[in-house]
C-alpha positions as CSV (number, residue, x, y, z in Angstrom):
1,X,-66.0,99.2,21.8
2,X,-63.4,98.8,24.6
3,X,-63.7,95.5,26.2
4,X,-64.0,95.4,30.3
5,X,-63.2,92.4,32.0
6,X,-61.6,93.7,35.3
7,X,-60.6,97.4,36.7
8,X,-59.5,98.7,39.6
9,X,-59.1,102.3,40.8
10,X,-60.4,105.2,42.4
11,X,-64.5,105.1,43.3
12,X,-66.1,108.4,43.7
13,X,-69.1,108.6,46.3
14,X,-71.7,111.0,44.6
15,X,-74.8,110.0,46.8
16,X,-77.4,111.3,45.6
17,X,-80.7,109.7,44.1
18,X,-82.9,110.5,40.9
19,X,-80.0,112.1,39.3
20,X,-81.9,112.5,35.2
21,X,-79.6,112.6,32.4
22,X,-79.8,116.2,32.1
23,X,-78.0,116.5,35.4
24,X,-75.3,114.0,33.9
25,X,-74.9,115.8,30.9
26,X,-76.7,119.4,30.4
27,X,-78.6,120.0,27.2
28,X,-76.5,122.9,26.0
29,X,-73.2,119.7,25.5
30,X,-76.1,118.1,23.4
31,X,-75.3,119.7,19.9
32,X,-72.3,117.4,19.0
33,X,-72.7,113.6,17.7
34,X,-68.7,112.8,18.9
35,X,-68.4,110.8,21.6
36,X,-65.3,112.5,23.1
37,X,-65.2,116.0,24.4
38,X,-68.1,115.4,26.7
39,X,-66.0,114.9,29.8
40,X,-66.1,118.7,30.4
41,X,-69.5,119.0,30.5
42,X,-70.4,115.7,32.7
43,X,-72.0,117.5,35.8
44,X,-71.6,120.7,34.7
45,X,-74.2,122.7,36.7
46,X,-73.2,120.9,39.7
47,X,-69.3,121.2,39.2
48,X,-69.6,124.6,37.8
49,X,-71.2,128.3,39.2
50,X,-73.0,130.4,36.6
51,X,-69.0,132.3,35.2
52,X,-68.4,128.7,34.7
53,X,-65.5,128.6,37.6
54,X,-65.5,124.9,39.2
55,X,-67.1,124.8,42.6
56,X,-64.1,123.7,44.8
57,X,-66.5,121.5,46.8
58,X,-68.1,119.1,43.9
59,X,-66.7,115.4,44.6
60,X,-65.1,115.7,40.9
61,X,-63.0,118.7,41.6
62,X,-60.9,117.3,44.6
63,X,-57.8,114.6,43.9
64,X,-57.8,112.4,43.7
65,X,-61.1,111.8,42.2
66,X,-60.2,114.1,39.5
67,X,-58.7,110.3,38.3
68,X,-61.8,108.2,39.5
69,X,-62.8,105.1,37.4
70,X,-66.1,103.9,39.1
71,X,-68.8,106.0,40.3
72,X,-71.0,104.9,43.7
73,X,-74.3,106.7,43.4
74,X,-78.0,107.0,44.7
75,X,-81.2,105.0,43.5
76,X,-82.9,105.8,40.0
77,X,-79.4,106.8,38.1
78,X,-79.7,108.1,34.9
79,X,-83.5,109.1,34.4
80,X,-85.0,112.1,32.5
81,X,-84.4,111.6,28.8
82,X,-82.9,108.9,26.8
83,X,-80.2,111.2,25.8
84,X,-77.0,108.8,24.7
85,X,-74.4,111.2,25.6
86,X,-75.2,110.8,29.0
87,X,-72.9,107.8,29.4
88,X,-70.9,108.9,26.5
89,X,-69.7,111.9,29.1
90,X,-69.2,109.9,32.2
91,X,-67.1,107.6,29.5
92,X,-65.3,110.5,28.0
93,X,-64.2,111.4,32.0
94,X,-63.2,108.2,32.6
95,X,-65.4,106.2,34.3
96,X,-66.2,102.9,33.2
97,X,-68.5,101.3,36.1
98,X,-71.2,102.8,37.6
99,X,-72.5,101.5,40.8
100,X,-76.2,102.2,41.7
101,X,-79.4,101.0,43.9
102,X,-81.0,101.1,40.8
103,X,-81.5,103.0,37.3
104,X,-83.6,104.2,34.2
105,X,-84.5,101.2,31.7
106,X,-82.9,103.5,28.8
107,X,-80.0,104.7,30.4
108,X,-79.2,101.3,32.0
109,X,-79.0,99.3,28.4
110,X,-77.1,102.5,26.9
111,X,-74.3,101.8,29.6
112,X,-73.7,98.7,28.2
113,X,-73.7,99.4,24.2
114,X,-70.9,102.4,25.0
115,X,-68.4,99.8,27.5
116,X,-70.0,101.2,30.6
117,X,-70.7,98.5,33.3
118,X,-73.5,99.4,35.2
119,X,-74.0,97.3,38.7
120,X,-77.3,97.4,40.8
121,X,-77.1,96.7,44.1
122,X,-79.2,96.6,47.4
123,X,-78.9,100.1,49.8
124,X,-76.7,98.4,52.6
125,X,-74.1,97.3,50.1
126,X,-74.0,100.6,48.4
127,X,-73.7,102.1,52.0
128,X,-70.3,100.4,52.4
129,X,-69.2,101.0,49.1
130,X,-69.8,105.0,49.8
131,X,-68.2,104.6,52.9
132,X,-64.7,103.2,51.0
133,X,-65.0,105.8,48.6
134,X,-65.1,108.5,51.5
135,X,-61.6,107.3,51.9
136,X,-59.4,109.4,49.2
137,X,-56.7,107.7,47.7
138,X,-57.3,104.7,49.8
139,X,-60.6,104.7,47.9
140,X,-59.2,102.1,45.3
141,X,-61.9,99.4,44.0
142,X,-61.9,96.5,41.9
143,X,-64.1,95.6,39.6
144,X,-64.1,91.7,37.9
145,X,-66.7,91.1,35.7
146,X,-65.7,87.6,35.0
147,X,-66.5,86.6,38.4
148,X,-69.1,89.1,39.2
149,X,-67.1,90.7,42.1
150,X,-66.5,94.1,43.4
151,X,-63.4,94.1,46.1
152,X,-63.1,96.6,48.8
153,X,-59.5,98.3,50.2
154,X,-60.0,96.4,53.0
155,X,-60.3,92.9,51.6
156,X,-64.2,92.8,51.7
157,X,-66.0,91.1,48.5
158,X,-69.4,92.0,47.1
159,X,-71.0,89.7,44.5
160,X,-72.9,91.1,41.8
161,X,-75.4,89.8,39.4
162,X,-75.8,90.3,35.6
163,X,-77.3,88.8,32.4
164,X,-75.3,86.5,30.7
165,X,-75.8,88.7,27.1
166,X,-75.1,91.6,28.4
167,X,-71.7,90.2,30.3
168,X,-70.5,88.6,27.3
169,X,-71.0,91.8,25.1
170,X,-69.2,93.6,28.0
171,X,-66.1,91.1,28.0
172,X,-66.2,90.9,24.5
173,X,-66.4,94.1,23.5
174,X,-69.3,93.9,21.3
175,X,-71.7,96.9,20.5
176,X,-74.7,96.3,18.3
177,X,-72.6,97.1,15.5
178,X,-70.2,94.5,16.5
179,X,-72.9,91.8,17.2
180,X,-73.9,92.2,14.1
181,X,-70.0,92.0,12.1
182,X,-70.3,88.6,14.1
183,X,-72.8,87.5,11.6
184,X,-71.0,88.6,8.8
185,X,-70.2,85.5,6.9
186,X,-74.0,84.5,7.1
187,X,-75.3,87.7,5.7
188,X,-72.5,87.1,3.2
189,X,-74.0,84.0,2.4
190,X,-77.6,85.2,2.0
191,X,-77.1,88.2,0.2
192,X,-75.0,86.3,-2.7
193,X,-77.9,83.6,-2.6
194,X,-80.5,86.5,-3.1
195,X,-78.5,87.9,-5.9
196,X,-78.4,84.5,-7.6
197,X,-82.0,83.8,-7.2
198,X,-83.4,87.8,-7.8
199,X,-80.6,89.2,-10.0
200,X,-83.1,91.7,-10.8
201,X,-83.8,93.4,-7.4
């Protein structure tokens, strides 16, 4: 998994709130178990009209969010079902931080196992950032995990909280998979002690 320590770049405002993971990523993407390819469908029925031509108007379709790294959204992101390509699409677009009042317990903890940084934050702050991201390409936003910080085009600073576990496997890049390789050596160790002991098993 790709570590994320800081980023900066162009924040798309989508607000809107309850948006489920079927909105993020219609069912009909749902047949593949890739991770990449996913991008094209991410808001598809809200990007797209029925012949599949891209409505001109969707946040998505005009530049230069077409490039944008951090998504500013609405209260109770990512609900619906548990499906994992949801973040798996908005990481195959490009996004890497998602930036929301709140979100779905499921969809929340996926964020981080795929290198998705998710960031909750009180209405007023999310105002502003909405507001920034209104702005085009003077849209641009950083991101520092390290010190918890999101940093405006105009200079303002927002701090951010987060659980220590989840930061480090962030920084570190660590999935489950890679906490796991971590304790590689000590599984090692125990399964050469278990063959010794029950060479029969």
């Amino acid at each position: 998994m790709e570590k994320f320590t800081t980023i900066t770049g162009i924040a798309a405002p989508l607000p809107m709130i309850n948006v489920d993971t079927d909105m993020i990523i219609p069912k009909q993407y749902l047949k593949t178990i890739k991770r990449t390819g996913l991008g094209t469908g991410l808001f598809a029925e809200l990007r797209y009209d029925e012949d599949g031509k891209p409505h001109p108007h969707f946040v998505l379709h005009k530049p230069p969010y077409t490039e944008a790294k951090i998504l500013i959204t609405g209260e109770n992101f990512g609900c619906g079902s548990s499906r994992e390509h949801a973040p798996w699409a908005l990481l195959d677009f490009g996004f890497r931080c998602v930036i929301a009042p709140s979100f779905a317990d499921i969809f929340y903890n996926n964020c981080f196992k795929n290198g998705i940084l998710p960031i909750k934050l009180p209405q007023e702050e999310i105002d502003k950032l909405l507001d920034d991201a209104s702005r085009g390409a003077n849209a641009t936003i950083t991101v520092d995990l390290e010190n918890q910080e999101i940093r405006g085009p105009d200079g303002g600073v927002i701090h951010f909280d987060i659980d220590p576990f989840l930061k480090r496997c962030l920084m570190e890049g660590l999935d489950d998979i890679g906490l796991t390789l971590e304790k590689a050596e000590h599984i090692e160790n125990f399964e050469t002690s278990s063959r010794a002991r029950r060479p029969w098993a």
